[in-house]
C-alpha positions in Angstrom: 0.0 0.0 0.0 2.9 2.2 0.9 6.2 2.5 -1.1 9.5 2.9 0.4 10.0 6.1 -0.7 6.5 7.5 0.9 8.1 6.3 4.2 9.2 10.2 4.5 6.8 11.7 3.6 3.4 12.8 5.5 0.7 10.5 5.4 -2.1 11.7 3.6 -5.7 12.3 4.4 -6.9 10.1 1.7 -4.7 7.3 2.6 -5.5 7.8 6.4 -9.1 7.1 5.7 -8.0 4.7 3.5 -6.3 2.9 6.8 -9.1 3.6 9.0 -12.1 2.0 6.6 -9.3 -1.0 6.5 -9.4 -1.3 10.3 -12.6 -0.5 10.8 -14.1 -3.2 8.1 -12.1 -5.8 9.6 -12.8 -5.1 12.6 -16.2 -5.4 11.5 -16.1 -8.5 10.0 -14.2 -10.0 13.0 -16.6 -9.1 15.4 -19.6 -10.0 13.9 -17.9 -13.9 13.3 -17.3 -13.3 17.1 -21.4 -13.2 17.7 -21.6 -15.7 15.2 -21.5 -18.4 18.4 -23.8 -16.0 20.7 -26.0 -15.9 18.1 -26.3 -19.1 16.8 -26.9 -20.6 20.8 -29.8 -17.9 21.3 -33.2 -19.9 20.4 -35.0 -16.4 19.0 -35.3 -16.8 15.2 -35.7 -13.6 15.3 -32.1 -12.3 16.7 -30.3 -15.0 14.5 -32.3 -13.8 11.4 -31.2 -9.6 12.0 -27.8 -11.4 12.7 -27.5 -13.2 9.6 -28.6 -10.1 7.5 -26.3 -7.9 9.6 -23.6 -10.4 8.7 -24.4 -10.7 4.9 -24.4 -6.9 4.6 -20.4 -6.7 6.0 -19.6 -9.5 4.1 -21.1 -8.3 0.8 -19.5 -5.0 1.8 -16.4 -5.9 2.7 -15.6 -7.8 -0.4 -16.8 -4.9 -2.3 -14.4 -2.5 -0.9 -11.3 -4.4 -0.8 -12.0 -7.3 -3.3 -13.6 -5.0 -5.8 -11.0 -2.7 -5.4 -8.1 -4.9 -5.9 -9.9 -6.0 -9.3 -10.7 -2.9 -10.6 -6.9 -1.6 -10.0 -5.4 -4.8 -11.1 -7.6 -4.3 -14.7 -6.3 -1.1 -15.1 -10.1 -0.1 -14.9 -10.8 3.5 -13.7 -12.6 3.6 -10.3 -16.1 6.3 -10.9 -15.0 8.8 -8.7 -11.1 8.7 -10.6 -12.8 9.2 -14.3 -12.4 12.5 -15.8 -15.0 15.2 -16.6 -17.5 14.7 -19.3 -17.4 18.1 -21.3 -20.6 19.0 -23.0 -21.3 21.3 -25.5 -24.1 23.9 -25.7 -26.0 25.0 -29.2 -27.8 28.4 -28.8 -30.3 28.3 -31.4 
């Protein structure tokens, strides 16, 4: 994620926040594998279904953001927010 040569220079914002959603998805993920055994011993369908949706929600969004990601940069593909302007051109009639 970090070259060599970055190692003297500032960290920036963008890949601070890139850092912290890391953590903070993992940490995410981890925990709610952690309830997974609380969970799964409660008898109240309903608890273990919110669970299991809470759970396919991180999962779904964890491989979208780091999974996806990877892809997309190892295709050379442009990520939407990266792609440049569309320029549009007006006719007064």
């Amino acid at each position: 994620m970090f070259s060599s040569a970055s190692l003297d220079a500032p960290i920036s914002f963008r890949e601070c926040c890139g850092v912290l959603a890391l953590l903070l998805s993992w940490t995410a993920l981890l925990a709610n594998f952690a309830l997974l055994v609380w969970i799964a011993a409660t008898d109240s369908w309903k608890v273990q279904m919110f669970f299991f949706i809470s759970l396919a929600f991180t999962i779904v969004t964890f491989v979208g953001h780091h999974v996806g990601a990877y892809l997309l940069e190892a295709t050379g593909e442009q990520r939407p927010l990266n792609r440049p302007q569309q320029t549009t051109q007006r006719v007064v009639v």
